[in-house]
N, C-alpha and C positions, 0 to 999 in steps of 0.2 A: 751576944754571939749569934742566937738563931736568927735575928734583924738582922745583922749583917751578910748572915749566909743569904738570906730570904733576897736580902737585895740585889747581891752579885750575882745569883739565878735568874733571877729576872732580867737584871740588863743582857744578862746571855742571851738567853731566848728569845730578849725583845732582838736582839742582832745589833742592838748599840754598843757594843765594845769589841765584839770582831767581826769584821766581813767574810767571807768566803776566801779572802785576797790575805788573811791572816794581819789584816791593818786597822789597827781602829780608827770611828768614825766619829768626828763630835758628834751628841748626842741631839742637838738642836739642829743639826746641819741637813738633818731627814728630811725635814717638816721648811727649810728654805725653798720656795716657789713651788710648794704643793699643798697647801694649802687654799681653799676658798677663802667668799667673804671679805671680812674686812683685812685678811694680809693682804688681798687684791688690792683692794682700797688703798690700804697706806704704801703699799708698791707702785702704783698706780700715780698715788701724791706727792711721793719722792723723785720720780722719774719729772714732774712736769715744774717741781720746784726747782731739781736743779740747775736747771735755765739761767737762773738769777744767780747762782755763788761763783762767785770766782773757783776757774777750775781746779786749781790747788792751794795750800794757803801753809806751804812749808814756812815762808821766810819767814812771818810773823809768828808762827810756834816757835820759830828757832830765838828768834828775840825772847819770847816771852819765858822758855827755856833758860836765856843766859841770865834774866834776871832770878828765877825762880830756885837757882843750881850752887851757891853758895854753900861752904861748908858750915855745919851747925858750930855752935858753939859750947867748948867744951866735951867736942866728939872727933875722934881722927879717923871718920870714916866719911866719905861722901853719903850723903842722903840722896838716891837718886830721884827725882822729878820730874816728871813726863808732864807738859803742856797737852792736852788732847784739844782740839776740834768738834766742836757740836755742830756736825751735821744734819740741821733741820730737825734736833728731838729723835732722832732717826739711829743714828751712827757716831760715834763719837772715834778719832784718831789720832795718832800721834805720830812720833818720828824717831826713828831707828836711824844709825848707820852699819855698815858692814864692810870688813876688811880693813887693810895698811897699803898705799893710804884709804883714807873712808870713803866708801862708795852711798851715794845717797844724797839727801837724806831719803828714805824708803820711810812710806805713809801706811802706814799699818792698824791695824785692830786690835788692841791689849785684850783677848778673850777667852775669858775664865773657863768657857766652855769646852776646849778643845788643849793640847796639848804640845802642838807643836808650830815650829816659825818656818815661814817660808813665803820666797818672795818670787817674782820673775826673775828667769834666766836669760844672760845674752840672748841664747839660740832660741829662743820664742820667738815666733814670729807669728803666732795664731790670733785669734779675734781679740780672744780676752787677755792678751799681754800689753794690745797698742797702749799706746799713750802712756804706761807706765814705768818707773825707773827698772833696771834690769843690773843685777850681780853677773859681774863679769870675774872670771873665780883667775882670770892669768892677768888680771889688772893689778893684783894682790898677792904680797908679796910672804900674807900670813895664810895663803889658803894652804890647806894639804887637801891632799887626794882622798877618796871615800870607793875607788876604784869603782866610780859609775854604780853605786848601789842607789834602786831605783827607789820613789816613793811616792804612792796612791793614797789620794784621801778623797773619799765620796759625797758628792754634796745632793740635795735633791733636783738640781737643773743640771747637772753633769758632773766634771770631778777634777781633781788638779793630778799631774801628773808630771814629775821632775826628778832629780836626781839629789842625793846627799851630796853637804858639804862641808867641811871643816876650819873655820875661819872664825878672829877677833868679829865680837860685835859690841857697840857701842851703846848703853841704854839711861838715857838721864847720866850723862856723864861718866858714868862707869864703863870698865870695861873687862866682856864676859872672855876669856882664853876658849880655845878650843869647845866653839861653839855647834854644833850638830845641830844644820839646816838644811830646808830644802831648796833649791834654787827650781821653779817650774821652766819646764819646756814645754808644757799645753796648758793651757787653763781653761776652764770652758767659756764661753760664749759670753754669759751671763755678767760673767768681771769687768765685762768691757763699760757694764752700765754702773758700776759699782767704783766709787770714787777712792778707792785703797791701790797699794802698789801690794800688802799681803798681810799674814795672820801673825799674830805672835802669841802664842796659847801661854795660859798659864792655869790650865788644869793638871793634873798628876801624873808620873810617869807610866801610871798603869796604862792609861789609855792610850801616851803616844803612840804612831805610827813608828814602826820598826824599832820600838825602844828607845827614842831617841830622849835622852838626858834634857827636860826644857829649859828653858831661859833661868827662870826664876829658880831652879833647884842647882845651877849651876853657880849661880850669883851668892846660894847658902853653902855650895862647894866649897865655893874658893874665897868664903869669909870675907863677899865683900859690903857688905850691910851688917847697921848699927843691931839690929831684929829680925828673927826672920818671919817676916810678915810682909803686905803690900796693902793699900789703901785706896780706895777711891771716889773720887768726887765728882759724880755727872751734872753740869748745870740743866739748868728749866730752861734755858734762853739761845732759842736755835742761834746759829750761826757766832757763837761765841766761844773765845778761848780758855776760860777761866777753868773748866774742867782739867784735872789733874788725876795720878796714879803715882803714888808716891813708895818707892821701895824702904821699907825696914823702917818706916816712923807711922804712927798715928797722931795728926796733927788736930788740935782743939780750933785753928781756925777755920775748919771744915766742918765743923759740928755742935751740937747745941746736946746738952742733957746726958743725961746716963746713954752705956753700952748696953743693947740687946745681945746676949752672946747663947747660939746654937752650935754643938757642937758635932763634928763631919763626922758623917755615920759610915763614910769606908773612903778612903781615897782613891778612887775615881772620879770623881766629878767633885766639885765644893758641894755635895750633898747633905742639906738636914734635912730635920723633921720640922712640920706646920702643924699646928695641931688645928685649927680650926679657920673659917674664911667665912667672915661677914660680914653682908651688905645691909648698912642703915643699923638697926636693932635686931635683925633677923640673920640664924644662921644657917646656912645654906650649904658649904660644900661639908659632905659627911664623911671624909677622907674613908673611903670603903676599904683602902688598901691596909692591913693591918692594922685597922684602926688608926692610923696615921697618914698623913700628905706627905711625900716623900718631895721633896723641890731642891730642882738645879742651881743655883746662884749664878747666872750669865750675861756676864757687861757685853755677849757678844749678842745677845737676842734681843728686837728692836719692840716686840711685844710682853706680852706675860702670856703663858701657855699654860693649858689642865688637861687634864681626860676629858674628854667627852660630858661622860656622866657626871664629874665633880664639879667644873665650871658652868656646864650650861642654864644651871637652876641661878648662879648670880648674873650671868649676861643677863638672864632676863629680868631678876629682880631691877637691877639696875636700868633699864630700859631702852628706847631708842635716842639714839644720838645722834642729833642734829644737825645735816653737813654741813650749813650754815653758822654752827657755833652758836649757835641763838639759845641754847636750853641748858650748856654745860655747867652753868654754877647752877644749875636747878639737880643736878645728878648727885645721889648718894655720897657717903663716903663708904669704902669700902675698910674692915679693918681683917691684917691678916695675924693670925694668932701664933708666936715665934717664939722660943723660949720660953715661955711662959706668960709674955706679955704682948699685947694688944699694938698692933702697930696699925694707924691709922693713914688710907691712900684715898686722896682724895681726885675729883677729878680733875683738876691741875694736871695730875701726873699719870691718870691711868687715862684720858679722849687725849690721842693725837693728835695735832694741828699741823699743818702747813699749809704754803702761799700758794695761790693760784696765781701763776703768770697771767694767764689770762682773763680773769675775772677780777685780777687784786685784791681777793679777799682771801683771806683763810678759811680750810676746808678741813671738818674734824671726823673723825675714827676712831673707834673704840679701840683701847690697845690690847683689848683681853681678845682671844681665839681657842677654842676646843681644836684638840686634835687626838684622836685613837693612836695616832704614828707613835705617841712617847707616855702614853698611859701603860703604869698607872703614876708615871713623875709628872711634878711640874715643872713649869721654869721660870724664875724668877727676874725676868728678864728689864729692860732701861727703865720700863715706865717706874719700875718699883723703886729701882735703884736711883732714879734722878730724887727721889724723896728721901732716902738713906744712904748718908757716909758710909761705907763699906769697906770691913777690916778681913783681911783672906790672912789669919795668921796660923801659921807652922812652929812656932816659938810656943807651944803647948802640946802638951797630949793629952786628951785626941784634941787632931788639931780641930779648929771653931771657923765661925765663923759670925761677925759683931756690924750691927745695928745702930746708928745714931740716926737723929734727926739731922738732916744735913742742912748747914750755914749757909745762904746762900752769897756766890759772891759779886762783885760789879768787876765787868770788863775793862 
């Protein structure tokens, strides 16, 4: 109990759970383009990679979707199945609908980090709406009114700002009743460069903005999953579909060996405990903070984040990284200490890679970053995650959160 208090003081104070505006903010969402270094870098390598991907790549999720969507056997519940999108190692998305009939498909973020959906509104007509699909809420014949009740959510390069809305949403086949969304009428600037139409949080209701009831806690409302848990599986292999978010199953073709299982130290965030972070034989982060490393679980953050103090003693054990890619199978493994056992990252999964159009070669980045913005938590963000099947289950008290080595699969 004093760990639990100890932690929801501190995200107060850190100003990660309510803004001045009485909304909360994801917690990763600070440290989005203010950061130095190497975010520069892998912001920098994504902007000049996506040159080469086709600008969107609904239809083929949607195929790979209708094969992946069948009913289990010997279960009378849909297992829902989200096809995502690896975008460059970088971003991983999938595909939503919204309303009767369905509006979309809308290209969204499944982000553990944050708590609430929302996508562009008809009436956008600002920078960071073009190009992207837009809920139109009198196209729809399940919308109800929210009487213009408004919603702000803060990001570090600006903030989304839209209105509620009440409407069927469609997710891996299922379908959520009286769903509380946001539709944007400003987004900032910054989405324009940002290959998503919007967010679909599936962190806890603590954090939503305005209260709003999310996705996934609506889906254990209305009894429509086998479990109440969700799953996920991020590939190694940019620009491939094979990655998946599977609601209310944990599936063994996605994973190899025993479950790592930490369990959520307050719901707010998919929050454990780390006890320890080593690079090669040497251990290095001394979690200062109550003697433990307190870490976010976030399929929405493209890096891994520490304090300052905690991570910067393994950036350097671990050393310089080569933009050439020349040195990366010479770099340590990194192992992070979770549950009780030793979970090993190696640099596969923690140097970033992507194409340079212009030189045709690949260009790598460290995916680890300090940043004071979110100390004294971490965040356990893609790079970790592409190396662990990832189980977010509520189907326990306290709910947990589970570790496998993940299967990898072919496109």
């Amino acid at each position: 109990k004093e760990m639990k208090s100890l932690v929801v003081a501190t995200l107060v104070l850190l100003g990660l759970v309510v803004l001045s505006y009485g909304h909360s903010v994801p917690i990763r969402e600070t440290i989005i383009g203010g950061s130095e270094g190497r975010l520069a870098m892998i912001n920098d390598l994504r902007e000049r990679q996506a040159g080469r991907l086709p600008p969107r790549h609904i239809e083929r999720l949607w195929d790979v979707y209708k094969a992946l969507n069948p009913k289990k056997e010997g279960m009378d519940k849909l297992v829902p199945i989200v096809p995502q999108y690896n975008d460059g190692d970088l971003i991983w998305t999938g595909n939503i609908t919204i309303g009767t009939p369905a509006q979309g498909p809308f290209v969204v973020v499944f982000d553990t980090g944050s708590s609430n959906l929302w996508v562009p509104g008809v009436k956008c007509s600002f920078k960071g709406c073009l190009g992207k699909h837009k809920y139109n809420s009198s196209a729809s014949h399940t919308f109800t009114t929210r009487n213009c009740e408004p919603l702000f959510i803060a990001y570090g390069t600006g903030f989304m700002l839209g209105f509620l809305n009440d409407d069927v949403v469609e997710v891996g086949g299922v379908v959520i009743r009286d769903q509380v969304f946001g539709a944007g009428y400003y987004l900032a600037d910054f989405f324009a460069q940002v290959p998503i139409d919007g967010i679909l949080g599936l962190a806890f209701e603590t954090i939503a903005a305005d209260s709003v009831t999310p996705v996934f806690d609506n889906m254990i409302a209305q009894r429509l999953l086998p479990r109440n848990l969700f799953s996920v599986y991020l590939s190694n292999t940019p620009n491939d579909t094979t990655s998946v978010i599977l609601f209310g199953e944990v599936s063994t073709k996605y994973y190899t060996g025993s479950i790592t299982y930490a369990n959520v130290l307050e719901p707010l965030y998919w929050l454990i405990v780390m006890e320890s972070l080593t690079v090669g034989n040497k251990t290095l982060s001394t979690c200062e903070f109550a003697g433990e490393c307190l870490a976010v679980v976030d399929t929405g953050t493209s890096i891994i984040v520490g304090p300052t103090y905690d991570i910067q003693p393994a950036i350097d054990a671990i050393g310089h990284v080569a933009s050439d890619c020349s040195n990366v199978h010479k770099l340590p493994t990194i192992h992070f200490s979770i549950g009780g056992n030793k979970l090993p990252l190696g640099p596969e999964y923690y140097v970033i890679q992507a194409y340079n159009t212009t030189t045709g070669k690949n260009e790598c980045a460290l995916g680890l970053e300090g940043s004071d913005l979110v100390a004294p938590l971490w965040i356990l963000g893609d790079p970790f995650l592409r190396a662990y099947y990832t189980i977010f289950d509520k189907s326990v008290l306290p709910y947990r959160v589970g570790f496998a080595t993940a299967r990898r699969q072919r496109d």
